[in-house]
N, C-alpha and C positions, 0 to 999 in steps of 0.2 A: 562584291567590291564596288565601293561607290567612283565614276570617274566623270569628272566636270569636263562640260567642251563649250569652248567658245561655238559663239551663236550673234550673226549680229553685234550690238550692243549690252547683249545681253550671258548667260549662261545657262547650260543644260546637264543637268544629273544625270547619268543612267548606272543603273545596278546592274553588276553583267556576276555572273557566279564564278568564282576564281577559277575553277577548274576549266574553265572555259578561254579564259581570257591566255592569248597567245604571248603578245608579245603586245607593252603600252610606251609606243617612242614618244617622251616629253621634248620638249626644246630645253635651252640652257637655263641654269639655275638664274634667280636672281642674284646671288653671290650676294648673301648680306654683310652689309659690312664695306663694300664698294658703294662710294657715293659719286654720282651722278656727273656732277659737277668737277669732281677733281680726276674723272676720268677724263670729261673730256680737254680739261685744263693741260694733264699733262699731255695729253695726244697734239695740243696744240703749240704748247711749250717746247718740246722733242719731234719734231717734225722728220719724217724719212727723206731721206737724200734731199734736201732741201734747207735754205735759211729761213728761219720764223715768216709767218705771212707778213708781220709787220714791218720787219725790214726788206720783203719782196713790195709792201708799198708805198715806199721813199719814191717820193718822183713821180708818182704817180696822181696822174686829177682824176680817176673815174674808175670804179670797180662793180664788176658783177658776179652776184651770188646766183649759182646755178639752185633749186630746192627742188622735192619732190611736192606733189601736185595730192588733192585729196584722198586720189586710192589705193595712194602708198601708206605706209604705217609708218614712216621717220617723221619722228619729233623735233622737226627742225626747230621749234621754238624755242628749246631747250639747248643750243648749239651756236645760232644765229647771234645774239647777243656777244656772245666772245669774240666770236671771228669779226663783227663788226668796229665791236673795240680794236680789236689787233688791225684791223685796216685804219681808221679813226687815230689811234696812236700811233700807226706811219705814215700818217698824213693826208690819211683819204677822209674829205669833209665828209659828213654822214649824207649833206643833199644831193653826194654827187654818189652814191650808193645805192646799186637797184639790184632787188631779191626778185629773178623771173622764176616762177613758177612753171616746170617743164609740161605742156600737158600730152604730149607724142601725139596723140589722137584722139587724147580724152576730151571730157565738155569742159567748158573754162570753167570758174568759181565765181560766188558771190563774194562781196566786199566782207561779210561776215565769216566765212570761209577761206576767205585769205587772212581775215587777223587770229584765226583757231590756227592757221599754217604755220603762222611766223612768230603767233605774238602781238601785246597791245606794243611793246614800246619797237619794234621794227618794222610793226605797219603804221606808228604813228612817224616814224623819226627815218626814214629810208623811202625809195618808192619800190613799192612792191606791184608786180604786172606778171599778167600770163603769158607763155609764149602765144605768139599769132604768125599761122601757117601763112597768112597770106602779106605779112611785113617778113617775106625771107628773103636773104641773099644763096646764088650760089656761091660757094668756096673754091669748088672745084671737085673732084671726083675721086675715089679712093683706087686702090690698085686690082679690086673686082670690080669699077665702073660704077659705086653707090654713089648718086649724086648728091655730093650736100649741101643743103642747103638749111642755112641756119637763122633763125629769127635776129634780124638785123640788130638790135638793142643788145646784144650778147657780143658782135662780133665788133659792135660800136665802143668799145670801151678800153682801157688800158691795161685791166690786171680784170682775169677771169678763175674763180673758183667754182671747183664742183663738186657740189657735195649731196649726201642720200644713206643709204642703209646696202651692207651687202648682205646677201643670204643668195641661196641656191635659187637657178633659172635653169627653166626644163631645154631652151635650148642654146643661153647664150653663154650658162654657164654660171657664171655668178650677175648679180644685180653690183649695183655700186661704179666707183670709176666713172669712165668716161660715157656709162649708160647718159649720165644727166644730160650730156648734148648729144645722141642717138643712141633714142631715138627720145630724150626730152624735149628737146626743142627744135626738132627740125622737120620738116613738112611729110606727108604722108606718103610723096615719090621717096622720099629719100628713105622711111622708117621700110617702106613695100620691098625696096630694093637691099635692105640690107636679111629684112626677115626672111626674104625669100631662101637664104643661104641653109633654115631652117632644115632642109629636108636633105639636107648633109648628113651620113651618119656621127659626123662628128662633131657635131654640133648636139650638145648634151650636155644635163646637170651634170654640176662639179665638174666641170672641164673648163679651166680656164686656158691652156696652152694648144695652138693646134684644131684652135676654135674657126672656125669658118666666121660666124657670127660674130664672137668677142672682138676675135683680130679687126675687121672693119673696124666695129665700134672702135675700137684702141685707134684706127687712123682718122677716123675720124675726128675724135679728140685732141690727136696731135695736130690736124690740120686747124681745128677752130682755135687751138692757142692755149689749153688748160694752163694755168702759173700755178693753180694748188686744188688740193683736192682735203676735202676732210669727211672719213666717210664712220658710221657708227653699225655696231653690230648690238642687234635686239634679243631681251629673252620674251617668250610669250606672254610677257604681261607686257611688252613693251617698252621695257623698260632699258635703259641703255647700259650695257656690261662691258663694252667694248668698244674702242675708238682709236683709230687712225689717218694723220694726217700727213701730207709734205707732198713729195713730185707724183705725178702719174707717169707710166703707172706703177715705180716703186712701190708707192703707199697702197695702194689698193695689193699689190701681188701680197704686201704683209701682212692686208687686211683678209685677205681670203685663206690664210695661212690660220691666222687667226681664227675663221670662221670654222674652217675643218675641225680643227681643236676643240672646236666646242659643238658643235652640231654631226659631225661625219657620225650616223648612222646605218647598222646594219642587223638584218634579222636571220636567224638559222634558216628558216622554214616557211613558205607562205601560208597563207589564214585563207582558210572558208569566206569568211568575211572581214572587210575592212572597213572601220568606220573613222571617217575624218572630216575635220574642218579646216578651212583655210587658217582660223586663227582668230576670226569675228572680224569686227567693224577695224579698219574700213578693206579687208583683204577680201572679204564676202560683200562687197558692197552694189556688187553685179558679177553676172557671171562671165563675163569676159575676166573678170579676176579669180573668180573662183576657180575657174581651169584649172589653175596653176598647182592646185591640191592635188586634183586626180591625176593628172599628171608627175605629180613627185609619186604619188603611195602606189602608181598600178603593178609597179613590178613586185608587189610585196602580197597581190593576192592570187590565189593558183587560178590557173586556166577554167572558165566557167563557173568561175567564184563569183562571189557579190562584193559590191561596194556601195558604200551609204555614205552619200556625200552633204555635209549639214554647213548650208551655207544661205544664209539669210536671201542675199540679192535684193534689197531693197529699191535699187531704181534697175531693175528687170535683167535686160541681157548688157547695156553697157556701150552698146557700137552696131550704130545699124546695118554696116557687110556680115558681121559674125550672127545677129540676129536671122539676117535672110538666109545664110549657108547653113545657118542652125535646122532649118525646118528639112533640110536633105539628110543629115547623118547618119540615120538606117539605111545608106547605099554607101558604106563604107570605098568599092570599086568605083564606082562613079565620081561621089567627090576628089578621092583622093588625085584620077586622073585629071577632074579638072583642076586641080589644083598645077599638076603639072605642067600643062598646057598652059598656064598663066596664072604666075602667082598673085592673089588678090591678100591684102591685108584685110585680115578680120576671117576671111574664109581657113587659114593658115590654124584657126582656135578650134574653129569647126573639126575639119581633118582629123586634129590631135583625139577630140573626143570622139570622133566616128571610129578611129584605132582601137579605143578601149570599150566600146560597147557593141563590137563588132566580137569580143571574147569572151565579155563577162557582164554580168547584170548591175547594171546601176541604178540606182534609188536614191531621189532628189529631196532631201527633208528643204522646203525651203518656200520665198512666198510667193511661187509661181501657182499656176491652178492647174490641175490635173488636166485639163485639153492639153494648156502650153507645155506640163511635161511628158508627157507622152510626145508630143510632135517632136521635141526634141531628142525622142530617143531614152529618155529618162522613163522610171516608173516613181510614179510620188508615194512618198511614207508620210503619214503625218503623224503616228504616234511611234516612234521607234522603238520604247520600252515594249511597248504590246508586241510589237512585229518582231522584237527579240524571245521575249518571252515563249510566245508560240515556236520560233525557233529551232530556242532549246530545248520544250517539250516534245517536239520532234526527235531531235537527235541530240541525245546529251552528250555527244562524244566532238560536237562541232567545235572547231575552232577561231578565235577571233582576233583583230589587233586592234589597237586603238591608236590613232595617231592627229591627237586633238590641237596640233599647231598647222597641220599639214605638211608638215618639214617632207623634204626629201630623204628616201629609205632607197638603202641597195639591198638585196638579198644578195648572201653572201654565196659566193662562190666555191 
């Protein structure tokens, strides 16, 4: 059986033999026949608990677009445009309309990287900017003590939307909502202080209620002033099958309702081996992102099983805390305690994958070099066909899955 996986910018064949092949979780259809544009038309048309954006911008001199930032996959460009009209058509002059780019802790963009984000005509005709940790205000402090503080330009304006892609987060639960202002735009005290919450067992994929994580984030939201949210749900090509808009976080609870419906995944049985990729460019863009794969698919492979994880990482590791925590993760006992002893952002990425290679074998298809993967704890595959091959000529009774978006898998109970 021939099965394509995202890779970078690119894709990858591999022939695996049916008999072999376990169980291949795809993401959502493209649903042809749904177009693009009138999905997002009517999500913005029928807004959840909420009056249209345009008549939340009556009266209003000045509005801000929350966006995701380059190593996200929403295609805000394709989105931007409408909701701008719907501000523009209640009154908000386009000059007084700014698209901040959330980067939590990521690297800013280039001027060319901000008009692939937005678009030529809303990075000609809007000001478009990244957050900067260091123009923050505090707000004030959430009801676990996370202090937020938010890039002054966001909390400077009169009508604030937020908008992004939801899908599955290994510990806040879902993405979308009020992630765009924490941890998009707020300084690295305040993202450190809410991630910390991470190592709550209840803080986990598909868990939006009773979230340790999410619930900050939700006050935090409330505190910086969300007036609308419009958020899109992706199939693996990226393409947009789903969209919902209006109050937070009404809209997003619908939206993740919505998400379930189309992605809640589960497999009878774990596999000998798992092969996965986050989903290509730009989810694999480093592997401070790339995490987020092995993290959904570990529970799907048996105890001392292998995972092969194909994930470009074209500018390296991503975050230079997770870089330095990265070279410890073969002392699973040791990081994990320091982690305890003070949570560090970035070291919190480390942990997760010192948990899973402290079980099972993992294998880095990717353009790190055999020193760097090894330190990391990884072993490098560069020909994976071959490495399967040999495999199966070993034991043809071995089992495999394949899960070429990286989506998040439960094994069923």
């Amino acid at each position: 059986m021939k099965i394509t996986i995202p890779y970078g910018k690119d894709k990858i064949d591999l022939d695996i033999p049916e008999d072999n092949i376990l169980d291949i979780v795809q993401g959502g259809d493209s649903f042809s026949g749904s177009d693009e544009k009138e999905v997002i038309s009517r999500a913005i048309a029928h807004p959840v608990g909420s009056v249209t954006l345009s008549e939340i911008a009556r009266g209003k001199g000045s509005a801000c677009i929350l966006a995701s930032d380059i190593t996200r996959p929403c295609p805000s460009y394709k989105f931007l445009p409408q909701l701008v009209e719907e501000l523009n058509s209640g009154g908000v002059p386009l000059s007084n309309i700014k698209v901040v780019l959330g980067l939590g802790i990521h690297r800013s963009h280039t001027d060319s990287e901000k008009k692939k984000l937005v678009g030529s005509y809303i990075f000609e005709n809007t000001q478009v900017i990244d957050s900067d940790p260091k123009k923050a205000k505090l707000i004030g402090k959430t009801s676990n003590g996370t202090p937020v503080e938010v890039f002054e330009e966001v909390i400077n304006c009169d009508l604030l939307i937020a908008t992004g892609n939801i899908e599955y987060h290994y510990f806040a639960g879902y993405s979308g909502g009020a992630k765009a202002v924490m941890p998009g735009v707020c300084t690295r005290n305040s993202i450190q202080a809410n991630h910390s919450m991470m190592l709550d067992e209840r803080a986990s994929s598909g868990r939006a209620e009773d979230n340790p994580v999410r619930d900050d984030i939700e006050e935090a939201g409330r505190m910086a002033g969300i007036d609308f949210i419009f958020n899109v749900i992706l199939d693996d090509n990226k393409n947009i099958i789903e969209a919902v808009a209006g109050k937070n976080n009404e809209a997003w609870i619908q939206g993740v309702k919505k998400y379930d419906a189309i992605y809640s995944r589960e497999v009878e049985s774990p596999a000998d081996i798992v092969i996965a990729s986050p989903g290509g460019y730009p989810k694999d863009i480093n592997l401070y992102q790339s995490q987020k794969a092995l993290e959904n698919i570990k529970d799907i492979a048996r105890p001392g099983g292998t995972i092969i994880l194909m994930a470009s990482c074209s500018e390296g590791f991503g975050e230079d805390v997770f870089e330095e925590w990265m070279g410890r993760v073969k002392d699973y006992c040791a990081i994990s305690e320091r982690l305890k002893d003070k949570f560090v952002l970035g070291g919190h990425k480390a942990v997760a994958v010192s948990r899973v290679i402290k079980d099972m074998k993992v294998h880095l298809y990717s353009e790190f070099d055999r020193a760097a993967t090894k330190k990391m704890g990884f072993e490098k595959i560069n020909d994976i066909q071959l490495y399967l091959n040999k495999v199966i000529e070993r034991d043809k009774e071995i089992k495999i899955s394949v899960i070429p978006g990286g989506r998040f898998v439960r094994l069923k109970s």
